[in-house]
C-alpha positions in Angstrom: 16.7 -22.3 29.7 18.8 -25.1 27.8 18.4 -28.5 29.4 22.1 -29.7 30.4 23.3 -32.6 28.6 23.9 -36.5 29.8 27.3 -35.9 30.0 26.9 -32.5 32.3 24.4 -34.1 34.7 26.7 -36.9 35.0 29.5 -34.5 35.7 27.4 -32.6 38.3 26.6 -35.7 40.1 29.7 -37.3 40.4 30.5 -33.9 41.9 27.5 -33.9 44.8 28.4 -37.2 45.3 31.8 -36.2 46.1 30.5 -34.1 48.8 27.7 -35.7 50.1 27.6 -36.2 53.6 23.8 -37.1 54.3 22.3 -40.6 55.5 20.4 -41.5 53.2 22.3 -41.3 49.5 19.9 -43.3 47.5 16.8 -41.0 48.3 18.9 -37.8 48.4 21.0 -37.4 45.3 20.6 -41.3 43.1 17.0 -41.1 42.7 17.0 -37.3 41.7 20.0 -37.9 39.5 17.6 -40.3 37.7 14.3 -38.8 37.5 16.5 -36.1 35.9 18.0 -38.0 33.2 14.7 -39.8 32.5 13.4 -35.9 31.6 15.9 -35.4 29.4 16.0 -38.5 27.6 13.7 -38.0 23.9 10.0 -39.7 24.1 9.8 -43.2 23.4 7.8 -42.2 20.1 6.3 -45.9 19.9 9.9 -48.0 21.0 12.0 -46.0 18.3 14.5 -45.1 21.4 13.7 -47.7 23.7 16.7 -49.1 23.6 19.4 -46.3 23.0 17.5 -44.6 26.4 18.1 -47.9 28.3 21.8 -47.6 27.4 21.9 -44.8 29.7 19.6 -46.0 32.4 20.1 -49.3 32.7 23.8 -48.8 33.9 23.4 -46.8 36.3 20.7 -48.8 37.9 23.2 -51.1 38.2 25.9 -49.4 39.8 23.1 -48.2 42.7 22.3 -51.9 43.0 25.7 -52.9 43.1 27.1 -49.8 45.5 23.7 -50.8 48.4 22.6 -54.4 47.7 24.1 -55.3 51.0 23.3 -52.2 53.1 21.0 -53.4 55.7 18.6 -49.3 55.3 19.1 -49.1 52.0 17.3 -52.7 51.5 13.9 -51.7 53.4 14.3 -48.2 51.6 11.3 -47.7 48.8 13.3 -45.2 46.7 16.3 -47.9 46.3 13.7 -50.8 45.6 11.8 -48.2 43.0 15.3 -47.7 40.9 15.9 -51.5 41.5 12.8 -52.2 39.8 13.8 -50.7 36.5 16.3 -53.1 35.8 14.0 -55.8 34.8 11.8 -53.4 32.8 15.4 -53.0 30.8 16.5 -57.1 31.1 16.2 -59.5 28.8 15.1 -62.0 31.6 13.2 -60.3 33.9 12.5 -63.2 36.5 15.8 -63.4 37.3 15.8 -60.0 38.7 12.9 -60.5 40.5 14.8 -64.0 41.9 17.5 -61.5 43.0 15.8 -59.3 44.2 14.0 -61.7 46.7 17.1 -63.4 47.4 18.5 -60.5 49.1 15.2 -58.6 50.8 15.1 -56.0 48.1 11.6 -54.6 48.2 9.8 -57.2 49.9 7.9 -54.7 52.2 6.5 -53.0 49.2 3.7 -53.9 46.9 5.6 -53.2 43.7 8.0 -55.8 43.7 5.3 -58.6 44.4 2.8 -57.4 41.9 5.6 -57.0 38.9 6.5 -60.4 39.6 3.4 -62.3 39.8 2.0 -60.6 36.6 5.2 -61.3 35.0 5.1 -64.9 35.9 1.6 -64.8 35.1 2.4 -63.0 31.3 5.2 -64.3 30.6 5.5 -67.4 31.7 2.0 -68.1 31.2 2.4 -70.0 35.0 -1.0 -69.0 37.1 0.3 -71.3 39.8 3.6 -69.2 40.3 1.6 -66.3 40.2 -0.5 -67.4 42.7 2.7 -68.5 45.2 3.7 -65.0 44.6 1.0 -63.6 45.9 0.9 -66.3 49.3 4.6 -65.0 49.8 3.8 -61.8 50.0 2.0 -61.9 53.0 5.3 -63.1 54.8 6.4 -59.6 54.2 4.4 -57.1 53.3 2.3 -55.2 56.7 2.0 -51.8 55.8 -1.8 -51.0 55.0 -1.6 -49.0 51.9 0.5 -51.9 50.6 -1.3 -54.4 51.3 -4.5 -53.0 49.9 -2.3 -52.6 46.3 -1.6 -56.7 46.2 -4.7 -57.4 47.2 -6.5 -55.1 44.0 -3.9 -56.9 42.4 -4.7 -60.2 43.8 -8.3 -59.9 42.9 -8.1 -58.9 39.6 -5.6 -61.9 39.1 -8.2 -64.2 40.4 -11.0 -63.0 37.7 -8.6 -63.2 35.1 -7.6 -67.0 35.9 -11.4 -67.4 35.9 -12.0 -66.2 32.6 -8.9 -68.8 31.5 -10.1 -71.8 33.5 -13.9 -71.7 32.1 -12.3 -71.3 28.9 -9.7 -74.5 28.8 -12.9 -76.7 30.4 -14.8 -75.5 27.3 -12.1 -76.6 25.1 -11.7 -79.9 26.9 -15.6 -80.3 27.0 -15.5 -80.1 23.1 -12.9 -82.7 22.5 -14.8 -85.0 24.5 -18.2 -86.0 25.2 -18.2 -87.9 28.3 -21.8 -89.8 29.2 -22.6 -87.3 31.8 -21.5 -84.0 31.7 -20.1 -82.2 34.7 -20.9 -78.9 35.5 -17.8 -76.5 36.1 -18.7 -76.0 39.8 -18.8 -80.2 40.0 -15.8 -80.8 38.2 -13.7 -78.1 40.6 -14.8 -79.7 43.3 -13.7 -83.4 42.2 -10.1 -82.1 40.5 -9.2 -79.6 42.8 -9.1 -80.7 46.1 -5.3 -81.1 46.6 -2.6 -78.4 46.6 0.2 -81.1 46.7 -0.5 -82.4 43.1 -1.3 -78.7 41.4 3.0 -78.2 43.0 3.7 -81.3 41.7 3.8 -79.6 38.2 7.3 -78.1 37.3 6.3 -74.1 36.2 7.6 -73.0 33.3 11.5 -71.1 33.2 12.8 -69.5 30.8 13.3 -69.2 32.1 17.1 -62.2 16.0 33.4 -61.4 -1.6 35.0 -58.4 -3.2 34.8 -55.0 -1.6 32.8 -52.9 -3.4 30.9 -52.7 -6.1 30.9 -56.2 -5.9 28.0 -56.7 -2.8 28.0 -59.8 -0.5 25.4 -61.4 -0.3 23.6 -63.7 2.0 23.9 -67.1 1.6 21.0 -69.6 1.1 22.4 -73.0 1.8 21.2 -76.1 -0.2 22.4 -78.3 2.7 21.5 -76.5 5.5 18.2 -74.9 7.5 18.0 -71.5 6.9 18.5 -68.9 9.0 16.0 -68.2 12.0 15.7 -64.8 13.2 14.4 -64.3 17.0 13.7 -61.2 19.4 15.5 -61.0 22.7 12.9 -58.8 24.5 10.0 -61.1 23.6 10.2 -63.5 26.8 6.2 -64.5 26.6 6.4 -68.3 26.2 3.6 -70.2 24.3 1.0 -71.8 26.6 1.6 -75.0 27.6 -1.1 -77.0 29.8 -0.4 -76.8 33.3 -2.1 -78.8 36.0 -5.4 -76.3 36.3 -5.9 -78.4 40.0 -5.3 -75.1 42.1 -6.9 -73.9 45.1 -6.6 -70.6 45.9 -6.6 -68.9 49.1 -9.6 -66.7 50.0 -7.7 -64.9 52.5 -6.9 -61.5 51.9 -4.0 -59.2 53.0 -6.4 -57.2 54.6 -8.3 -59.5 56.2 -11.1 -59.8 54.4 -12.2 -62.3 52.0 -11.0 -62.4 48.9 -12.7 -63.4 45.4 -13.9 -66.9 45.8 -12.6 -68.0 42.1 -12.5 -71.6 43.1 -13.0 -73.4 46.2 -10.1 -73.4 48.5 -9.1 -75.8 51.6 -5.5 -74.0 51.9 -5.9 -71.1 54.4 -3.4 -68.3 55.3 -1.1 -69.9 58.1 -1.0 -73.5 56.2 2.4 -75.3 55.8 3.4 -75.3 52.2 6.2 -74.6 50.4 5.1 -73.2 46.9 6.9 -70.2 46.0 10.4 -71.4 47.2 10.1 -75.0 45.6 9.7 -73.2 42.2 11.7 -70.1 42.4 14.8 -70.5 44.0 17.6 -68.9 42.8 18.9 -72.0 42.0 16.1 -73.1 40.0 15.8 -69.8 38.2 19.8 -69.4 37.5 20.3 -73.3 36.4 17.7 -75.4 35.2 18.1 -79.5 35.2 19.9 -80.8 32.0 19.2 -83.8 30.4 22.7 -85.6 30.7 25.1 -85.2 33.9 26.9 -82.2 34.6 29.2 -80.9 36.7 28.8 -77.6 39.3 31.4 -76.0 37.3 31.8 -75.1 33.9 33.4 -77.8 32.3 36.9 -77.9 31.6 37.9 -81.2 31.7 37.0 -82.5 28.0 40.5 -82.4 26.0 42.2 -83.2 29.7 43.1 -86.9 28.2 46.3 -88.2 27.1 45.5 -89.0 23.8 42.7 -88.0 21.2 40.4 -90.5 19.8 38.5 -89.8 16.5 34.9 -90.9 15.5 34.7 -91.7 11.8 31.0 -91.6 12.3 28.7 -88.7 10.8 28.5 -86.6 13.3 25.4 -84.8 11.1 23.6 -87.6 10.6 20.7 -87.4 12.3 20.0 -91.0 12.1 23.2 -91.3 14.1 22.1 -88.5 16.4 18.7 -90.3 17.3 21.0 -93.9 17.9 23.5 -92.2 20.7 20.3 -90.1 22.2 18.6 -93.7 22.4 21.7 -95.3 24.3 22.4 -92.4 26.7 18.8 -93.2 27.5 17.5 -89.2 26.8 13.9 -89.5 25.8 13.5 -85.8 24.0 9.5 -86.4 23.7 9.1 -85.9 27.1 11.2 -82.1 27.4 9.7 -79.5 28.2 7.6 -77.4 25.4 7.8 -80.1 23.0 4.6 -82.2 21.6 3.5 -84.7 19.0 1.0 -84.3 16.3 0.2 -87.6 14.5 -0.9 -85.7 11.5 0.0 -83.9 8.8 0.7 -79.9 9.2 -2.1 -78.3 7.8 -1.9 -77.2 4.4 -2.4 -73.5 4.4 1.4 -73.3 6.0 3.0 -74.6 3.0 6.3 -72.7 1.7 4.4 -72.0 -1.4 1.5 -70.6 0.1 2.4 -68.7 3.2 3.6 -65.4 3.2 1.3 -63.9 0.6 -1.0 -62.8 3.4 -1.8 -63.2 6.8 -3.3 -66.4 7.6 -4.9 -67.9 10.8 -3.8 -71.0 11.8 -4.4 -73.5 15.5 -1.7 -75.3 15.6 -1.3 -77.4 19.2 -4.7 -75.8 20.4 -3.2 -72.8 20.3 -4.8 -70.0 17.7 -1.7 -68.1 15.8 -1.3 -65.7 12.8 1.5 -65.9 10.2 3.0 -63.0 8.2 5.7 -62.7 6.3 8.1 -64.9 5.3 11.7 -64.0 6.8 13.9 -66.5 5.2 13.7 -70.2 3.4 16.1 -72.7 2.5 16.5 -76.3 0.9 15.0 -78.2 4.5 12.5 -75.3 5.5 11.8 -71.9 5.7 10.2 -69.3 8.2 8.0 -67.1 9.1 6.5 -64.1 11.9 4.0 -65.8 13.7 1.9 -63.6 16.6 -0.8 -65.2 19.3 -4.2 -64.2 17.7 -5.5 -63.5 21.5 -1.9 -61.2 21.9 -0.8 -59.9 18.5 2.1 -58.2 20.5 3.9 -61.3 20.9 5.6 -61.9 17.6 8.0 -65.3 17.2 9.8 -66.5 14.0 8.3 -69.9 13.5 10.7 -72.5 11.8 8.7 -75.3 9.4 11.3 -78.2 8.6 10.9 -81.2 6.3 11.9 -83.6 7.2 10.6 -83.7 11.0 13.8 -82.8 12.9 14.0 -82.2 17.2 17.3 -81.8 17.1 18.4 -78.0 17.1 15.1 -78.1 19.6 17.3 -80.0 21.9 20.4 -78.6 21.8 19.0 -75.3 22.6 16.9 -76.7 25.4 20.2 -77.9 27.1 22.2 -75.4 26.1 19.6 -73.2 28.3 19.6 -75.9 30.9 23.9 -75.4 31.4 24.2 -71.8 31.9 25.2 -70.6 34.8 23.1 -67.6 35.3 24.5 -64.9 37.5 23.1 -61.6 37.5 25.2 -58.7 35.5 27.7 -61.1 34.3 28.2 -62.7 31.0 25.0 -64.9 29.8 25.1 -67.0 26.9 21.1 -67.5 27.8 20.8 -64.1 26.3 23.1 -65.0 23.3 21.1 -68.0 22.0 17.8 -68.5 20.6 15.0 -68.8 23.2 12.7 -71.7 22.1 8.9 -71.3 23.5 8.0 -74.7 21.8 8.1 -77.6 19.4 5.6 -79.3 17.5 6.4 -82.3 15.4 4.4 -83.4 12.6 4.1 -86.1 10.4 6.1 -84.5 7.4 7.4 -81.4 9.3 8.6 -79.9 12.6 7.2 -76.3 13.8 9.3 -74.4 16.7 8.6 -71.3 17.8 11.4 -68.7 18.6 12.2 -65.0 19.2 12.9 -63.1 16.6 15.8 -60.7 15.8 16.4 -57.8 12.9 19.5 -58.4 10.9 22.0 -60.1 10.6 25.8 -59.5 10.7 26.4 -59.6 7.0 23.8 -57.0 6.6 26.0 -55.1 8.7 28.9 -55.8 6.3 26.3 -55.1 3.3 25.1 -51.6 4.9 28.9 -50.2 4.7 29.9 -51.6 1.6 26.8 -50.7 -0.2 27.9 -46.4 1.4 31.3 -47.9 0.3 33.0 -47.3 3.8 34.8 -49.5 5.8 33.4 -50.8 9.3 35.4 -48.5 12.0 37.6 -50.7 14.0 35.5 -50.0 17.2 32.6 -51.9 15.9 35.2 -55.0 14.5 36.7 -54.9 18.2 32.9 -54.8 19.6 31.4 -57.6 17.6 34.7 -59.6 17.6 35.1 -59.5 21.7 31.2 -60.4 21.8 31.9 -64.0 19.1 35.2 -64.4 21.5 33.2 -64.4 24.8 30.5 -66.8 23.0 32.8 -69.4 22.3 34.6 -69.8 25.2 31.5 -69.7 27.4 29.9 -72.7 24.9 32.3 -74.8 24.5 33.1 -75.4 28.2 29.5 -76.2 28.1 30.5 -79.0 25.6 28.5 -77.7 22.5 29.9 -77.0 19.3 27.9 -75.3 16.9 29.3 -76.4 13.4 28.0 -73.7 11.5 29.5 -70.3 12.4 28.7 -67.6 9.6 28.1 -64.2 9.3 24.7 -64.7 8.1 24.3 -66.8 11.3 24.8 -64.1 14.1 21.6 -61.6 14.9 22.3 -58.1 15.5 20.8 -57.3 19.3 22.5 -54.4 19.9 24.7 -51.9 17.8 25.8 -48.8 20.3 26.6 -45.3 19.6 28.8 -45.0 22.7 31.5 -47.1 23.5 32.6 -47.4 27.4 36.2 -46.5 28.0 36.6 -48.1 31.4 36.8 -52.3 32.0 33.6 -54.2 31.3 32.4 -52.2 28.8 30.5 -55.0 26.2 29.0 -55.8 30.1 25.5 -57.5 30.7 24.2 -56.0 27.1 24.2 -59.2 24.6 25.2 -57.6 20.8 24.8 -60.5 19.0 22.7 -63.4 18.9 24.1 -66.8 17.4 21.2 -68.9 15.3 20.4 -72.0 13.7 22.2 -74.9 16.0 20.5 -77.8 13.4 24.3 -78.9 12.9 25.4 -78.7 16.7 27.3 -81.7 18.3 26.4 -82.2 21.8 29.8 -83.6 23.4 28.4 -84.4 26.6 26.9 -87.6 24.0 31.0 -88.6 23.1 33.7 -89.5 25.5 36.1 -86.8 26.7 38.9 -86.5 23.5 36.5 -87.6 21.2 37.3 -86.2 17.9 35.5 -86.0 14.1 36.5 -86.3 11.0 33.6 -85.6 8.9 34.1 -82.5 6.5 31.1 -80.3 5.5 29.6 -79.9 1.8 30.9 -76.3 1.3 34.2 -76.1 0.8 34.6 -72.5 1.9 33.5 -73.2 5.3 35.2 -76.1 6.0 37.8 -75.7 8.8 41.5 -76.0 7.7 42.0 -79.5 9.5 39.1 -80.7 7.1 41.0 -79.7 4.6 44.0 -81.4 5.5 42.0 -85.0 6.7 43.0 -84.1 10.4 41.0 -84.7 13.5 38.9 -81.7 14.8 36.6 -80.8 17.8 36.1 -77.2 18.4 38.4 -75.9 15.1 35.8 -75.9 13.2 33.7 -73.2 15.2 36.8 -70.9 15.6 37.0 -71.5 11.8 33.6 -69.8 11.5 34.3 -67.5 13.5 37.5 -66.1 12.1 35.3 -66.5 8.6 33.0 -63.9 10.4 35.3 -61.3 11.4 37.0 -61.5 8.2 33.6 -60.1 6.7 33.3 -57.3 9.1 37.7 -56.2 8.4 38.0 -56.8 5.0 34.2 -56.5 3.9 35.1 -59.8 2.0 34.4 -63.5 2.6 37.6 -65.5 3.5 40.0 -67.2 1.3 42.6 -69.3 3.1 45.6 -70.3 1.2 49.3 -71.3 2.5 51.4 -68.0 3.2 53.8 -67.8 0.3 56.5 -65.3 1.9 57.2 -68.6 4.6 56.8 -71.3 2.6 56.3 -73.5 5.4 52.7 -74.6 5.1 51.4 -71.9 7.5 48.1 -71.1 6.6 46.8 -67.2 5.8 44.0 -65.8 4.3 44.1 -64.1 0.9 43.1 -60.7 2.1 45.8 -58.0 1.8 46.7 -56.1 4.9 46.7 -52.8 4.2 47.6 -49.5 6.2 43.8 -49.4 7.7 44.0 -52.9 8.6 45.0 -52.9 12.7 48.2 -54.9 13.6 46.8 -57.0 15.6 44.5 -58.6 13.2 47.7 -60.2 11.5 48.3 -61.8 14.3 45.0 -63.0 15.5 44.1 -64.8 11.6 47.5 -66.4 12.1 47.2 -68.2 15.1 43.4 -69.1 14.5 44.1 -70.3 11.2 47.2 -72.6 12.7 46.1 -74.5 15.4 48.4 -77.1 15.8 46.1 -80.1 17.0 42.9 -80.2 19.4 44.7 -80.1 22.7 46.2 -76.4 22.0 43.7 -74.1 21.6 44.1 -70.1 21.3 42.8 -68.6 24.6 39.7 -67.3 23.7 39.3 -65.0 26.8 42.7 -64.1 26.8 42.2 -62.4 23.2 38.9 -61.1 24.5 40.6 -59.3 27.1 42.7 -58.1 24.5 40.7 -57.2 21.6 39.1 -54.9 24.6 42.0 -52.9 26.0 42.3 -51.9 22.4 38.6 -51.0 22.1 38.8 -48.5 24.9 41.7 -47.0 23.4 39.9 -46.7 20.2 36.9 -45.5 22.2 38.9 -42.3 22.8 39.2 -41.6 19.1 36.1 -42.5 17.6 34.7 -40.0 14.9 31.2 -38.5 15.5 30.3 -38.7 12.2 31.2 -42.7 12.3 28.7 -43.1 15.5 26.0 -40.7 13.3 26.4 -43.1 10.5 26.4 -46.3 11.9 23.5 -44.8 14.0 21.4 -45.3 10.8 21.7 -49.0 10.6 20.5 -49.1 14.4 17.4 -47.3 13.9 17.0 -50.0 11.3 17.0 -52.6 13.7 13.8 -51.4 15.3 12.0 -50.9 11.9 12.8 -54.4 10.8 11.4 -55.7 14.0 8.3 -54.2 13.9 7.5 -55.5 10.1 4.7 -58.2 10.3 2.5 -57.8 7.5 3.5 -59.5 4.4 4.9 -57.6 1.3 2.2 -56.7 -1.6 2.8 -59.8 -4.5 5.0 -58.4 -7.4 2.8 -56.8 -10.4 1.9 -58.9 -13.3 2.7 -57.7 -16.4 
């Protein structure tokens, strides 16, 4: 018997669901509609279609959520917490769903939901004291036998692992110190970890990739620059950082026995404490604590001035960066995930060396291994790095000379800003996530996720099969840059070096949504290498710059013309970009001959293939008359979409087959660690 397609079980649903007339919806026809689909899907075959079958599950986890988050039966039903709970196995940040979850009683009668999140915190986050709360809030909630007996397996099994760990950071301690009189491990628990109070007192870790044909373009490897860093968005594990080890754990179990005595405890079941909820509020998980003032609000307020005032300083300079850090009173040595090494970095991770082979390095106390190389430029270069105790965790690693913190920080509060709200827009997921920083002597190591390719390869995979990229896919990417933008620079951050080569490929669908909302909670690109931000929240409100960039080509048109600029010079960039992916081409902006006015254009022909409506978006991007009128960004995103479901409709097969190719590429590229065999000698 043939298996019925996506699209016909979809169909049949919608049609039970039509006539459904039973009281429970979620158990009777949502959950069979899934476990259905999930058969038909292809086998994972080793993450190969991990993420095109989470294109089709994830969304219609989210429309049960969203149809019975707020039915009072459906909330204490198992079936609706079990479909729930897929969503963060498909998320980018899976903590937040758990946050949500807990926020409105989803699942908190069932083991499931506790145990995912505490081993999640625990994994992840590498936070055994939010692991531990976890479990302690469980017992609020969970009663049913069979239930409890699951968290406390789960419980127990926690506490031998955090044994292991715990004998194994004294060890480590012991041997970088030799104190008069050593201290047995059962002595020195008993003298550190006698109050709960201080072990809370320690904040837990949050989160939380030219000329069309023949002629190829090519990537390019600034001289003035950092090169490009390439980061994963579904590698959340953060790098260990020390937490206060002062816990005492409860030997209470669920089931009223006792539980694994891994340390001596004075906190009992019953006690007054507030753990979980002073750590992982939904607050606290959907908007961290910046470093400077901000409002409630995204903030809108910045060019509300009567007049514009320009800073002739270097807004680059990071001399001049460290003097206006220094007078706003921001200390960045003491942010999170960032530490000082007052010596040199170990010589095995030079550029000239590394990348040859893999090499094991302890860098911070932590042990890591090094691959290949990914990218290198004038200031730096970098490289896969993996934890040697979990080779499954895979960051790109960025080595700079001279020392710099500074693309560190701007990430850090750019991450701090964001209003998190669950399957809405979030830049979080758009931005490089930075586990940690270690400065050197003579050179800077931060840790990030890695990410495949990068636009321009995109651009570089059609022209080198000398087609064009459909219009769906210049609508898609564009729509993505659009909502970037307009979500950053309310945040006050401007990146100053928008390129092609600068935006990851996260996602690049074969199936384009022909209803509202379609680019949804899926990020598609990632934008990279922030070394040249400008932080506004350091300026006053109008503050403007002068300062034009080395390359010429990228230089905004004000900087061409000596006029003041603010965020021009990112929509700049970002025009450049979806110049590459319309005309396969880099951009060329001269004055528009036919109007002889000084209006600005790009050199590009318009041809037949070329969509109206990209005339009139290069137009008014490239002629922004001053700082205070700006192009709606989310206006044109809105746009730019009605036309993509429109084009939806008439999207070739054979264009989603071929473009299909470069996705499965994604994957490949991801999973390449080992470096390449050294070029024969001759």
């Amino acid at each position: 018997m043939t298996k019925l397609t996506i699209a016909e079980l979809q169909h049949e649903f919608d049609k039970r669901l039509k006539r459904y007339t039973g009281s429970n919806e979620v158990s009777d026809l949502w959950l069979p509609f899934l476990v259905t689909i999930q058969d038909t899907l292809p086998e994972d075959n080793n993450g190969e279609n991990t993420l095109a079958n989470n294109q089709i599950l994830y969304p219609i986890c989210i429309k049960c959520l969203e149809k019975f988050e707020n039915d009072s039966e459906q909330i204490n039903n198992k079936d609706f917490a079990e479909i729930c709970l897929l969503i963060p196995e498909m998320s980018v940040d899976k903590g937040l769903w758990y946050g949500l979850f807990y926020k409105k009683h989803i699942g908190l009668k069932y083991a499931h939901l506790w145990i995912d999140w505490a081993e999640y915190t625990e994994e992840n986050e590498l936070n055994w004291a939010g692991a531990w709360g976890i479990y302690e809030e469980a017992k609020k909630f969970v009663s049913d036998p069979d239930e409890c007996a699951e968290i406390d397996k789960a419980y127990r099994a926690f506490a031998i692992r955090f044994q292991e760990w715990d004998q194994q950071e004294y060890r480590k301690e012991q041997l970088k110190k030799q104190p008069k009189n050593r201290t047995t491990v059962t002595k020195r628990r008993t003298q550190t970890r006698s109050s709960f109070d201080l072990m809370m007192a320690a904040e837990p870790k949050t989160k939380r990739s030219p000329v069309r044909a023949p002629i190829k373009v090519q990537t390019s490897i600034d001289t003035d620059d950092d090169p490009d860093c390439q980061l994963l968005p579904e590698c959340r594990e953060a790098v260990r950082f020390e937490y206060s080890r002062m816990l005492d754990m409860s030997n209470t179990s669920l089931m009223g026995g006792e539980r694994i005595s891994c340390l001596p405890s004075n906190i009992r079941r019953g006690s007054t404490i507030s753990p979980l909820m002073n750590i992982f509020t939904i607050d606290q998980v959907l908007r961290r604590q910046s470093c400077v003032p901000i409002n409630d609000t995204l903030d809108e307020n910045f060019l509300n001035v009567s007049c514009i005032v320009v800073d002739e300083r270097d807004p680059f300079d990071d001399h001049i960066r460290r003097q206006i850090l220094e007078k706003r009173g921001i200390n960045y040595a003491i942010m999170e995930n960032y530490s000082i090494e007052k010596i040199n970095l170990p010589s095995i991770l030079a550029k000239n060396k590394i990348g040859t082979k893999i090499e094991k390095v302890q860098l911070g106390g932590t042990m890591y291994e090094f691959g290949k190389k990914l990218g290198e430029g004038a200031y730096g270069y970098v490289i896969t790095a993996r934890l040697e105790s979990n080779p499954k965790v895979t960051y790109a690693c960025k080595i700079q000379h001279p020392p710099t913190v500074w693309e560190f920080y701007i990430l850090t509060e750019l991450s701090r800003r964001t209003i998190r709200k669950a399957g809405q827009f979030d830049l979080n997921q758009r931005i490089p996530t930075v586990y940690r920083l270690i400065e050197y002597n003579d050179y800077s190591v931060m840790f990030m996720q890695r990410a495949p390719q990068t636009l321009l390869d995109f651009a570089n995979y059609h022209i080198s099969r000398d087609r064009y990229v459909p219009l769906c896919y210049q609508l898609y990417y564009s729509i993505e840059m659009l909502r970037i933008f307009d979500y950053m620079h309310r945040l006050r951050i401007i990146h100053c070096d928008v390129k092609p080569d600068n935006f990851m490929v996260l996602h690049c669908p074969t199936i384009f949504s022909t209803k509202k909302e379609s680019c949804g909670p899926i990020p598609s690109l990632m934008l990279i290498d922030f070394n040249r931000s400008i932080d506004l929240k350091l300026f006053d409100n109008g503050t403007a710059f002068v300062t034009c960039v080395p390359k010429k080509e990228l230089a905004c048109v004000e900087m061409l013309h000596n006029r003041p600029w603010i965020f021009q010079h990112d929509l700049f960039g970002m025009v450049y970009s979806i110049h590459v992916l319309v005309f396969l081409s880099y951009m060329t902006v001269c004055e528009d001959e036919q109007r002889q006015d000084g209006t600005m254009t790009t050199k590009a022909k318009f041809s037949k293939r070329t969509h109206d409506i990209w005339k009139e978006f290069f137009y008014e991007f490239l002629n922004i008359p001053d700082c205070q009128h700006l192009p709606d960004l989310n206006a044109w995103a809105d746009r730019l979409e009605l036309l993509l479901f429109e084009e939806a409709k008439r999207l070739k097969l054979k264009d989603i087959d071929y473009t299909n190719m470069f996705r499965m590429k994604l994957d490949t590229h991801l999973n390449q660690f080992q470096p390449p065999p050294p070029a024969p000698t001759n």
